[in-house]
Residue, then its C-alpha position, 0 to 999 in steps of 0.5 A: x074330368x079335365x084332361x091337361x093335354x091330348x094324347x099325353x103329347x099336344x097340347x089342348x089346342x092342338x087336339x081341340x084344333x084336330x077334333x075340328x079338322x077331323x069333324x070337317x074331313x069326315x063330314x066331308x067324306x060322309x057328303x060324299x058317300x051319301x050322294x055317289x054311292x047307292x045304300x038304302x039309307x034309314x033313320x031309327x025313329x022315322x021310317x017312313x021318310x023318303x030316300x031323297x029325303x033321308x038323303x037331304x036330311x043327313x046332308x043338311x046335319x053334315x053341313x051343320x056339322x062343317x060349320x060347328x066344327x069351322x067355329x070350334x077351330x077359329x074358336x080356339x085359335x082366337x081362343x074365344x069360347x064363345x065360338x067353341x060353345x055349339x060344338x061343345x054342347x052339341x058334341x056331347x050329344x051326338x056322343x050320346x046320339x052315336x053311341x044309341x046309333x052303334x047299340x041299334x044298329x048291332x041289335x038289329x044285325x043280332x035280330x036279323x041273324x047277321x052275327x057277324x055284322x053285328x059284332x063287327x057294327x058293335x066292336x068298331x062302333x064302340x071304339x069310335x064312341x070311345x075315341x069321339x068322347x075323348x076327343x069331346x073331352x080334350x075340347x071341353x077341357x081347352x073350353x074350361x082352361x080358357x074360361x078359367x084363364x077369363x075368370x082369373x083376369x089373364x084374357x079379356x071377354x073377346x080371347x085377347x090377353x091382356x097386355x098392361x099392368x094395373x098400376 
């Protein structure tokens, strides 16, 4: 599926460029968090790791995730695909990643007889799956209006356009 705009309102850039923004700023604020206030923090599969270590684990992804989401958006301004392309493929997975993050984490809550918390994780945990794998196809739909622009000969391999006529 490949969407013509964002929102029905902007254009695929403009949602690919605020996809990146917003991937900083809450990475960002994520950091933040982690190191100022004092939540037990866990991983699903390994649960024998350290507090610090979590921590630093969490802190490196976030990292990780303010330099992918830096190349997306000087990928789409250069309009080099080459430069989207991690975000692409890693947005997906951590589409997959949250929405397995949301389901055991209400589970958990359900297990543990905290309905609300559980309900509350599931509901607003869902609606961000939802609104993050929009915001994934939005991008993926700039990536693949710019690798057809590439094939259709109107840019060249580095994003630049053309700018002469063949004789």
């Amino acid at each position: 599926m490949q969407l013509t705009s964002c929102c029905r309102c902007c254009s695929l850039k403009t949602g690919t460029i605020f996809s990146g923004v917003c991937g900083i700023v809450l990475a960002v604020i994520a950091l933040i968090v982690i190191f100022t206030v004092n939540v037990e923090w866990k991983t699903i599969i390994v649960d024998i790791l350290d507090k610090t270590a979590v921590k630093i684990i969490f802190a490196v992804n976030l990292c990780m995730t303010i330099l992918i989401s830096t190349l997306l958006i000087v990928g789409a301004l250069r309009r080099n695909t080459f430069m989207m392309l991690p975000w692409v493929v890693l947005g997906i997975m951590l589409a997959v990643a949250l929405l397995v993050s949301v389901l055991y984490t209400s589970i958990m809550f359900f297990v543990n007889h905290d309905v609300l918390n559980g309900a509350l994780w599931l509901v607003f945990g869902l609606l961000s799956v939802v609104v993050y794998t929009y915001m994934w196809l939005v991008v993926y739909s700039y990536f693949q209006q710019l690798r057809m622009e590439k094939f259709n000969g109107r840019i060249d391999p580095y994003g630049r356009p053309y700018n002469y006529r063949r004789p």
